[in-house]
N, C-alpha and C positions, 0 to 999 in steps of 0.2 A: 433768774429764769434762763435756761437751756436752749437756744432754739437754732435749727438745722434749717441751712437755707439752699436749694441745688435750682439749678436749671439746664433746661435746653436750649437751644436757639427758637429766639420766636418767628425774624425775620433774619433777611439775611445782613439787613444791618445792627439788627437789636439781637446783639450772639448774647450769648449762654453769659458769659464775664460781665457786661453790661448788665444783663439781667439781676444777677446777683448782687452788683452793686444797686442797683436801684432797691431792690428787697430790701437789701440791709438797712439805706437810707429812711424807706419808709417805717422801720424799724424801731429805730433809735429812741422812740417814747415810751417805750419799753423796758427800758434801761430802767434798773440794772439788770443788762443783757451780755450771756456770753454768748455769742455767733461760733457755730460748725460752719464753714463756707466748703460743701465738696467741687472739688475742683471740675469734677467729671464735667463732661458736654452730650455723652451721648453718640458723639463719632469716634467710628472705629478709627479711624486712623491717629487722632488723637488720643488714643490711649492709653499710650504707651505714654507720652509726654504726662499727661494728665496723673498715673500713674506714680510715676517717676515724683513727682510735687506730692504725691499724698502719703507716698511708702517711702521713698526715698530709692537709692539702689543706683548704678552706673550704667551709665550706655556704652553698648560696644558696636563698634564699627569693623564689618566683617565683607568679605570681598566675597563672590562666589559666581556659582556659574548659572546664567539664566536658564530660560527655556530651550533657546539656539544658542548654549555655549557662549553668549557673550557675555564679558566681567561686568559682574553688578554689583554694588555697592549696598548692604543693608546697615541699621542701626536697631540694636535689641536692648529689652533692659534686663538689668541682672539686680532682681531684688529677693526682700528676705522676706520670707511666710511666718511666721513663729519660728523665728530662727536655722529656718530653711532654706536655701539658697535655690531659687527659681530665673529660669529664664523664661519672659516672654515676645512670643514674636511675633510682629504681624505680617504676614505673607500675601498681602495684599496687592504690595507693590511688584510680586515674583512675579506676577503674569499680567500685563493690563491687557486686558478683551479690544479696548481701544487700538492697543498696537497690533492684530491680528493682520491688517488689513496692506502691512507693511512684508508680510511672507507671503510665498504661497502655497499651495495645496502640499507639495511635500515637505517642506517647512513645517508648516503644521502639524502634518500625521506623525511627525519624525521627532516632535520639539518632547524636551524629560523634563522632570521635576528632582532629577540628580543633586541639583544644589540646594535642596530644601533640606535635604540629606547632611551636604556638608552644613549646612545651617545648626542643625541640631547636633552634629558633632563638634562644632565649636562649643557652642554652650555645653556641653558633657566638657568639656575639655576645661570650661571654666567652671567646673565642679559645681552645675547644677544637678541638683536632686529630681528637680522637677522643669520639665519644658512643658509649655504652652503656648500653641499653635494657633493664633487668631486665622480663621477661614471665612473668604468674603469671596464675591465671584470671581470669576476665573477662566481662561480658555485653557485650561489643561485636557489633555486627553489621554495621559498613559495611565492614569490610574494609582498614580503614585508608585508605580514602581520603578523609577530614576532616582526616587527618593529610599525606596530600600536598599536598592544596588551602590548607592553612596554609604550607607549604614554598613555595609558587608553582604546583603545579600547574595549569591546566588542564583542568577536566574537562567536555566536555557531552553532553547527550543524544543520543539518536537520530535528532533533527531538525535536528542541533549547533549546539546554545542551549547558551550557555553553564550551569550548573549553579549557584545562586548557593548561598554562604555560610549556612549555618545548615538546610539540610538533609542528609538521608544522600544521599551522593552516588551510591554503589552502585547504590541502587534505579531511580534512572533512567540509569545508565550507556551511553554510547555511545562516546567518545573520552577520549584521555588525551594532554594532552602537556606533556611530561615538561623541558620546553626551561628554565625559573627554576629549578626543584630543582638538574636537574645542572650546571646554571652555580654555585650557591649551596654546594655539597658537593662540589665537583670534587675539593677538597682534603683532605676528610673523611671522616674513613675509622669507618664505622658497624658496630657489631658487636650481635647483637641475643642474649640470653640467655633461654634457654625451657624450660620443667620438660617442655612436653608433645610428642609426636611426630606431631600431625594436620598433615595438610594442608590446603592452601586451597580446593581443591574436589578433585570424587570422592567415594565412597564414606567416606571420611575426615574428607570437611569440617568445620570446627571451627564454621564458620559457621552453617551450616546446624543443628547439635545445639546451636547457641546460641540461637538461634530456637525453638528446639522447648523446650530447656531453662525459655526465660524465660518464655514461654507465647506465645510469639505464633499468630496468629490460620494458619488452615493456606492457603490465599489469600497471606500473607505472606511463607510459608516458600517456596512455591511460587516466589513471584516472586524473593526472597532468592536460590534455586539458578540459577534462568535467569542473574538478572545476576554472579553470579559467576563462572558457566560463560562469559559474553560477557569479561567482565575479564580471564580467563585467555587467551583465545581472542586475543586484542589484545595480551595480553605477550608470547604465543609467537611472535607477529607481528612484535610492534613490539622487542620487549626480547631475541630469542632463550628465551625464559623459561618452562617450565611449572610453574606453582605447584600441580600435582597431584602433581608427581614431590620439590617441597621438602619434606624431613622436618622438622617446625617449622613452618612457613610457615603455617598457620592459628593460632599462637600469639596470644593478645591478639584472637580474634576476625578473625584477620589481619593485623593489626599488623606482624606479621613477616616475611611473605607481601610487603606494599606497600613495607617497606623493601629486603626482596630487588630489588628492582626498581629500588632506587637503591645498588644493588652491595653492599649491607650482607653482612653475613657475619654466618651464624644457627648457634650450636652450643647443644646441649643438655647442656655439661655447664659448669655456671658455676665448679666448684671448678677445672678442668683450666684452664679463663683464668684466675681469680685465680692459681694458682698461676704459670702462662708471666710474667705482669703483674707478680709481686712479684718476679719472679727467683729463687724456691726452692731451685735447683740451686743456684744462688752461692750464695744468702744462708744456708741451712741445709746445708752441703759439708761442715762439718766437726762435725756432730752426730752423739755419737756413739751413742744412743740415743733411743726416744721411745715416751713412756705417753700412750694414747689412751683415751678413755671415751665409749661410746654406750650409750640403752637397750636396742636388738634388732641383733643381724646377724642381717637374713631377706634374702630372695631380691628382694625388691621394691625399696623404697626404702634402703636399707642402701648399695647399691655406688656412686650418684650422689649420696648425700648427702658433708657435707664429710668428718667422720669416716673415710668410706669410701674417699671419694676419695685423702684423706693416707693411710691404711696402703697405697692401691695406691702411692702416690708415694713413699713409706722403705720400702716393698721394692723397687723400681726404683732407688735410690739408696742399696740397703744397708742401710740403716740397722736395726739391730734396734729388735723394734719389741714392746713388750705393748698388746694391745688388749684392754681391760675388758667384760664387757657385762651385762647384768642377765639377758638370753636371746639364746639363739642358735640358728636353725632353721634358716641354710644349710650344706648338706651340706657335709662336710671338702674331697670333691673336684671343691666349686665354690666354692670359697672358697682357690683352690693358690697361698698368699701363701709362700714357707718363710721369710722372715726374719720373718712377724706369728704371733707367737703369741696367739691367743686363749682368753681367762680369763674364763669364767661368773662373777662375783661371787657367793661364798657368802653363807649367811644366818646373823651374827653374832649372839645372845641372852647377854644379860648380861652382857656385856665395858663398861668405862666406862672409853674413853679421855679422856684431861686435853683432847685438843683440839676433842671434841665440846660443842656449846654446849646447857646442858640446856635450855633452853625450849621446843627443837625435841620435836615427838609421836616417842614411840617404835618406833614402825617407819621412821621417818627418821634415827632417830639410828642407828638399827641397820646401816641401808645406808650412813649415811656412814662409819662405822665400820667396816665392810667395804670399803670404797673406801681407805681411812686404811691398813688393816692390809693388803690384799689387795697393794697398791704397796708398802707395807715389806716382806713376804715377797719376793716378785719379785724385788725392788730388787736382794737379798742375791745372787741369782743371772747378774747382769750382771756382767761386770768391765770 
């Protein structure tokens, strides 16, 4: 028997790793059992690590240039698709919102995303076919055009002077051409991953609430909406393009918005590509069961996290499936999985199994203990 074991973090002592291990343990009577253990957690910033353990593929360590020009140090992986050579990145660490508070107002308005640029020119440079762009929040505000202007763009004003290097390009925007990027990516095919659903300008703008967010001056934000509304205005022109109507496309500040416009392809569900990407349907075809564990199924974040995503994808593919959870708030008939059954984990007192480790606090040992016993009940009723 087949059986796929993942989890999330339940607590913040009971991670995702623990979890797993405890599944497998309560497992074992099972046997003869081959275990799938995905390595995944769930968090973004892991997953490149996580990644890297399931696909294999090398880290590269790449120097570049922050928000204000100061050297930053990233690490990307450089792994294979079907024999494809992909880089992925996570650019999460390019702007942390937390450090906002360290510039000021024209710090801010003035700060590029130029070295996102150099980012994805190294990986081209390490003969990726394909870059993928993890986007997660961000105080960016040029709209990603520091990051085209790194690619070779082209951008000048409204008197068309050229726009030089080391300013936000956005804010005095007048042209764009596009002419070194799409020579340099003809062949590269850009796929951009995003938790959030704003757009690039509209009522929606990601931009603009990032400006207001980080405090800029209101004079600022003013000028912020004009010139975005001009950049859109020139894509729909020049690109066929409205980044009002992209869903994602203010991701990263716009980030994801500026690569649409170099044909990038923007989805907001990262588990649905990891999955297409590892080849799931092949690679897990013949499993013939699978024990999952998160802390909550609610109505929010629950359906596009990973957890959520693999019980939609082993009911699509069959596969019985028990799903553990510590709470569950989404109603029975929006939640119409029929091969995932879902299990509230009870609350075990006084039970001491052999393979809880005693050092751990008591209300820890208690859940894991219920995660241990809850999967050896279950177990019993698969065949």
């Amino acid at each position: 028997m087949k059986i796929l074991v993942a989890s999330q973090d339940l607590t913040s002592e009971l991670n995702a790793s623990i979890s797993r291990g405890l599944i497998q343990q309560g497992l074992v009577e099972k046997e003869p059992s081959e275990f799938i253990l995905l390595p995944f957690d769930g968090q973004q910033q892991n997953l490149i690590s996580d990644l890297q353990q399931w696909n294999g593929g090398d880290l590269q360590d790449f120097v570049y240039y922050g928000p204000n020009w100061e050297s930053t140090q990233i690490t990307y992986l450089l792994t294979k698709f079907a024999d494809q050579q992909t880089a992925v990145i996570d650019t999460s660490d390019f702007t942390d919102r937390q450090l906002t508070s360290q510039y000021d107002h024209h710090d801010l308005f003035h700060a590029s995303s130029y070295g996102l640029g150099q980012l994805i020119l190294d990986a081209v440079t390490n003969e990726a076919k394909e870059v993928v762009l993890l986007i997660d929040d961000t105080s960016m505000i040029d709209g990603g055009l520091g990051m085209l202007q790194a690619l070779g763009a082209v951008i000048t004003d409204e008197s068309g002077d050229p726009i030089p290097v080391g300013e936000n390009p956005l804010i005095n925007f007048g042209h764009i051409d596009f002419a070194k990027p799409d020579e340099l990516l003809k062949d590269i095919k850009l796929t951009v991953l995003v938790r959030e659903t704003a757009t690039y300008t509209g009522s929606d703008s990601k931009l603009v609430d990032n400006g207001r967010e980080i405090g800029l001056l209101s004079d600022q934000i003013v000028r912020l909406d004009l010139r975005t509304n001009q950049f859109n205005r020139a894509m729909r022109k020049e690109r066929n393009l409205d980044l009002s109507t992209i869903v994602g496309a203010g991701a990263g500040g716009g980030i994801a918005g500026a690569l649409a416009c170099l044909d990038a392809t923007i989805s907001n569900s990262t588990y649905q590509w990891l999955f297409e990407r590892l080849d799931f349907k092949k690679e897990l075809a013949d499993v013939d069961a699978a024990f999952l564990a998160t802390d909550q199924v609610n109505q929010t974040r629950f359906t596009s996290s990973f957890v959520g995503e693999l019980a939609k994808f082993c009911n699509d593919q069959n596969i019985r499936t028990v799903l553990m959870t510590l709470i569950r708030i989404t109603p029975a008939d929006e939640w119409n999985l029929p091969l995932v059954s879902t299990v509230v984990l009870p609350k075990i007192v006084g039970i001491k199994l052999p393979i809880i480790e005693e050092h751990v606090a008591t209300s820890e040992r208690e859940l894991q203990q219920s995660l241990y016993l809850t999967t050896h009940e279950v177990a019993k009723l698969i065949n």
